[in-house]
C-alpha positions as CSV (number, residue, x, y, z in Angstrom):
1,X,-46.7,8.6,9.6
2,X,-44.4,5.7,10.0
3,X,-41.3,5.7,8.3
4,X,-39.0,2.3,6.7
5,X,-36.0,1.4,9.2
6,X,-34.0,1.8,5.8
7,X,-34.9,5.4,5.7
8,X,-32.4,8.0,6.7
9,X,-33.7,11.2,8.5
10,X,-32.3,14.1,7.7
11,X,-29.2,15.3,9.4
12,X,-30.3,18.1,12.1
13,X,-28.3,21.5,12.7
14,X,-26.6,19.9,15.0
15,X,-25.5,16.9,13.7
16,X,-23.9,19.1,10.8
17,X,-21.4,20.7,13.5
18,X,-18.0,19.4,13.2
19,X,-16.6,18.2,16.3
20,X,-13.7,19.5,17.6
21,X,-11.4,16.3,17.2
22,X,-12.8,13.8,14.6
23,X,-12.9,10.4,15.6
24,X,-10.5,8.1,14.8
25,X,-12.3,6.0,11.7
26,X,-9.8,3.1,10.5
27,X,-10.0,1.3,7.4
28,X,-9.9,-2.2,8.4
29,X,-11.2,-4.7,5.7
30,X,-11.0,-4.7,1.9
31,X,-13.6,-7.4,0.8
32,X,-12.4,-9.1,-2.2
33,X,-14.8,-11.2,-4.7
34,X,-13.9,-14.8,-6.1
35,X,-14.8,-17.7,-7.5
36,X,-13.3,-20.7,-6.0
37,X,-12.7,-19.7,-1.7
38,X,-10.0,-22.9,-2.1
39,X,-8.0,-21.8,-4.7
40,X,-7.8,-18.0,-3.3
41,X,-6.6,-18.7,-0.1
42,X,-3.7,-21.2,-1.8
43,X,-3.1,-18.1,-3.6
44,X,-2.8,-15.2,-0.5
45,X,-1.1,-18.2,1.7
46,X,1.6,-18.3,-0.9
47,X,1.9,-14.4,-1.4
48,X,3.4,-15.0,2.3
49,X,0.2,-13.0,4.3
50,X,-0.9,-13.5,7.4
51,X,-4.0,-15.8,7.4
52,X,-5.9,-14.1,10.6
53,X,-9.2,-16.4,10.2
54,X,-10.8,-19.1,8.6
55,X,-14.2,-19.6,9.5
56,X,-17.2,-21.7,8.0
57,X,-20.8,-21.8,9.3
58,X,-22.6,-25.2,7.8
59,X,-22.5,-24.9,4.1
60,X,-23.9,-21.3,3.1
61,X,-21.3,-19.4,5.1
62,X,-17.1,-19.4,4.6
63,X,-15.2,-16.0,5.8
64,X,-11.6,-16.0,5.3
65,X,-9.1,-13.0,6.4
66,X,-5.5,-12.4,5.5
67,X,-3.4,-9.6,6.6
68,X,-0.6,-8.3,4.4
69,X,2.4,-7.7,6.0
70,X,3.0,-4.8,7.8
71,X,-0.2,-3.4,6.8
72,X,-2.8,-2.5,9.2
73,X,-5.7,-3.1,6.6
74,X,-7.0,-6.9,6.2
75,X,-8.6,-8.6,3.3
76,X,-11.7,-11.2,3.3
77,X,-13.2,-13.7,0.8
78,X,-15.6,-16.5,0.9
79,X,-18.8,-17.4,0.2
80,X,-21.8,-15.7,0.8
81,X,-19.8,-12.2,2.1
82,X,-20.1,-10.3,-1.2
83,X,-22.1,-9.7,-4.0
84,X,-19.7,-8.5,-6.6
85,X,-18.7,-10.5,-9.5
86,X,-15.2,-12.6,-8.5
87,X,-12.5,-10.8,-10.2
88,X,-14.0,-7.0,-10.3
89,X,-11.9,-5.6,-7.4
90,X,-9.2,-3.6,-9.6
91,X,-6.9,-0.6,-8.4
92,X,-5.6,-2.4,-5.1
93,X,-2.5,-0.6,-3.7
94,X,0.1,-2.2,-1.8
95,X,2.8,0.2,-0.6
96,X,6.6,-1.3,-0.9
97,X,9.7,0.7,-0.1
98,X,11.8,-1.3,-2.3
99,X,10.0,-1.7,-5.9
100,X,12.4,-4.2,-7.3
101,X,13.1,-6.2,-4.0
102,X,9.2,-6.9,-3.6
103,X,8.7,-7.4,-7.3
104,X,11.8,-10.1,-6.4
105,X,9.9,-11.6,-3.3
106,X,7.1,-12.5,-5.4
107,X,8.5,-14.1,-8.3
108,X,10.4,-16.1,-5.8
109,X,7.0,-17.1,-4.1
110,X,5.6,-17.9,-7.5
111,X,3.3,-15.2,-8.6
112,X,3.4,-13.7,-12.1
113,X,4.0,-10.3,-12.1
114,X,4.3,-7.4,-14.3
115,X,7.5,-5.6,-15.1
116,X,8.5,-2.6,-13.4
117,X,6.6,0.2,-15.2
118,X,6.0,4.2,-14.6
119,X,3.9,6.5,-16.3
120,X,4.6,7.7,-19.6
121,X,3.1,11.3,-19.4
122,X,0.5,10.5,-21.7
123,X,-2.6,11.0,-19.6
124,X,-6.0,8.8,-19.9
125,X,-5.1,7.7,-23.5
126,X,-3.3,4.6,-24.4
127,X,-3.3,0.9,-24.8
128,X,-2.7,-0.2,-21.0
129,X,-5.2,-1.1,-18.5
130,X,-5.6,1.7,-16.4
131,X,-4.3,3.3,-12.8
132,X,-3.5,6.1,-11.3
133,X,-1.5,8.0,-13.6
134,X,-3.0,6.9,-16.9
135,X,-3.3,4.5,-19.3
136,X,0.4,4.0,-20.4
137,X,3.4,2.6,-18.9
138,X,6.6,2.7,-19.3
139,X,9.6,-0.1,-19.1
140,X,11.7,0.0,-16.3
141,X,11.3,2.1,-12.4
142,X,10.7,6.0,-12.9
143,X,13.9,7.5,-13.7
144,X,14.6,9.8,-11.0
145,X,13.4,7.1,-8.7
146,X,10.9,9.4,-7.5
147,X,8.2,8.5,-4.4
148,X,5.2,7.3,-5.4
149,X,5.9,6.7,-9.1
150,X,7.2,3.2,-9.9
151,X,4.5,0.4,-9.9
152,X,4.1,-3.8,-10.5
153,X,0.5,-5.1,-11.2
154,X,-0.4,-8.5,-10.8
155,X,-4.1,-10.7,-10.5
156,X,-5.3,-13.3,-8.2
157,X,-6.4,-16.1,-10.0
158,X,-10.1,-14.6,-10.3
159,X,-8.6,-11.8,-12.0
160,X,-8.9,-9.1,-8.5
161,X,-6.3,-6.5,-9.8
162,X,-3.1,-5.5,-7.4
163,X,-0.6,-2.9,-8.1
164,X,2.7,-2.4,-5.5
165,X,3.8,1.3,-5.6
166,X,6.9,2.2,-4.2
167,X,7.0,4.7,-1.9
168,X,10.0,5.9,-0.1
169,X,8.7,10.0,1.4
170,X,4.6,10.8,1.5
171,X,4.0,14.1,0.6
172,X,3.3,16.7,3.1
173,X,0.3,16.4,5.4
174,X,-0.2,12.7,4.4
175,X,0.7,11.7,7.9
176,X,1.1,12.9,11.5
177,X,4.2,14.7,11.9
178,X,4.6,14.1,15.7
179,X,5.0,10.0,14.9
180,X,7.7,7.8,13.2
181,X,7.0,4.6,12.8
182,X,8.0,1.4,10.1
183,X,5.5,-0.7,9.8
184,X,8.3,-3.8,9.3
185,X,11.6,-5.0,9.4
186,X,11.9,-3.8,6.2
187,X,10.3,-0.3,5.7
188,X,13.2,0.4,8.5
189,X,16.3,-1.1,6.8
190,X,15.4,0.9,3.4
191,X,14.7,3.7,5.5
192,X,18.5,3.4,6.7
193,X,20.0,2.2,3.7
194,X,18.5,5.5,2.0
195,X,19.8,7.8,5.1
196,X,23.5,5.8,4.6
197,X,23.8,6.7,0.7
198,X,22.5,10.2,1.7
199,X,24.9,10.6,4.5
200,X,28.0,9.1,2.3
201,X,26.9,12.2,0.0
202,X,27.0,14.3,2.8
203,X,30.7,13.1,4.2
204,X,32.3,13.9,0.5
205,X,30.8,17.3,0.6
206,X,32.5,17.6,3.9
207,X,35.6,16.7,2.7
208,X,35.7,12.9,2.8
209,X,35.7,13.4,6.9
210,X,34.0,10.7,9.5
211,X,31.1,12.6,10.8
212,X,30.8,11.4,14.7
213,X,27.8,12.7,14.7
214,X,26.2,10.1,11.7
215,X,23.2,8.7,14.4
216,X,22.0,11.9,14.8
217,X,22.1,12.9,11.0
218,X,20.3,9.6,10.6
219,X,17.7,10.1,13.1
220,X,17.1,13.4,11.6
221,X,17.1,11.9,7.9
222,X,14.9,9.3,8.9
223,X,12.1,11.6,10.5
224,X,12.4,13.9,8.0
225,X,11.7,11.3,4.8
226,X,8.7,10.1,6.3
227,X,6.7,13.2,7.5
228,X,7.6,14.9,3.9
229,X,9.9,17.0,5.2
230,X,12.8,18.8,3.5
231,X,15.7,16.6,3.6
232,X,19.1,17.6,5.2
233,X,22.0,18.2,3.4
């Protein structure tokens, strides 16, 4: 009996087994709807990305890709590459180090932006347009400064929802212990501003001495923030 091309046969005994190292499967492209291809690349010029591509094929084809930076994940818009409705991509999560510096960068660049909010502990209920820990949010960065928890939203001019989290240590077995790297010039100078403040901390507990050995406390500071690892004291 012939089959459709569409049609997906069914996954055979062996085709279920799990290999013994996955494949490496990295997310590349976020594809973002708009409106007006013109007026969205004026706006992700001036947010300061990377434009990687600009490419038109007669008149019923435009791709355009920009690159945040230090990410390793690209975004594309145009006409004719999605059929979403411009201004329904919500939830899109840029990680920053620094919450209020980056909030900074982009009101300098331009771009409204939200206050810096956290969560208010009130679950799914509440006025606020929703993300990842509820529907409320609170004034100001997340009191204990904690990893993960302070936020700024702001929308392209379709209305394509963005939200920078700061991040300073991902939890445990969120990434490969045997690598440290910074994605940019920046990830590494909070990463050592945080390690100096720590280490400062760690001097006065020592009695206010100079501790010759501060590049190897901050090497081990350093490694240990970013694979989720308990810090040292």
């Amino acid at each position: 009996m012939a089959t459709n091309a569409s049609q997906k046969a069914p996954a055979s005994e062996s085709d279920r087994k799990p290999a013994a190292k996955p494949l490496d499967m990295k997310f590349e492209i976020v594809v973002i709807p708009v409106s007006d291809v013109d007026r969205a690349k004026e706006f992700y010029t001036r947010l300061g990305w990377r434009l990687d591509a600009d490419y038109a094929h007669e008149n019923d084809f435009r791709v355009i890709q920009f690159t945040p930076p230090g990410s390793g994940c690209s975004v594309i818009f145009g006409k004719n590459v999605s059929g979403a409705a411009p201004g329904s991509a919500k939830g899109l999560y840029l990680i920053v180090s620094d919450i209020e510096a980056a909030r900074k960068e982009l009101l300098d660049r331009g771009i409204a932006v939200s206050e810096i909010f956290h969560s208010g502990g009130g679950g799914f209920e509440g006025p606020d347009e929703p993300y990842l820990f509820g529907r409320t949010r609170v004034s100001g960065p997340d009191p204990n400064r904690g990893s993960y928890r302070s936020f700024v939203s702001f929308d392209d001019p379709d209305g394509n929802g963005w939200l920078l989290q700061e991040l300073t240590t991902r939890l445990p077995g969120r990434i490969d212990s045997n690598v440290t790297s910074f994605a940019s010039v920046g990830d590494l100078a909070g990463s050592l501003r945080r390690a100096a403040a720590a280490h400062g901390k760690h001097e006065e507990r020592n009695g206010g001495q100079h501790d010759e050995n501060w590049p190897d406390w901050y090497a081990e500071y350093m490694v240990r923030e970013q694979t989720g690892q308990p810090l040292p004291e």
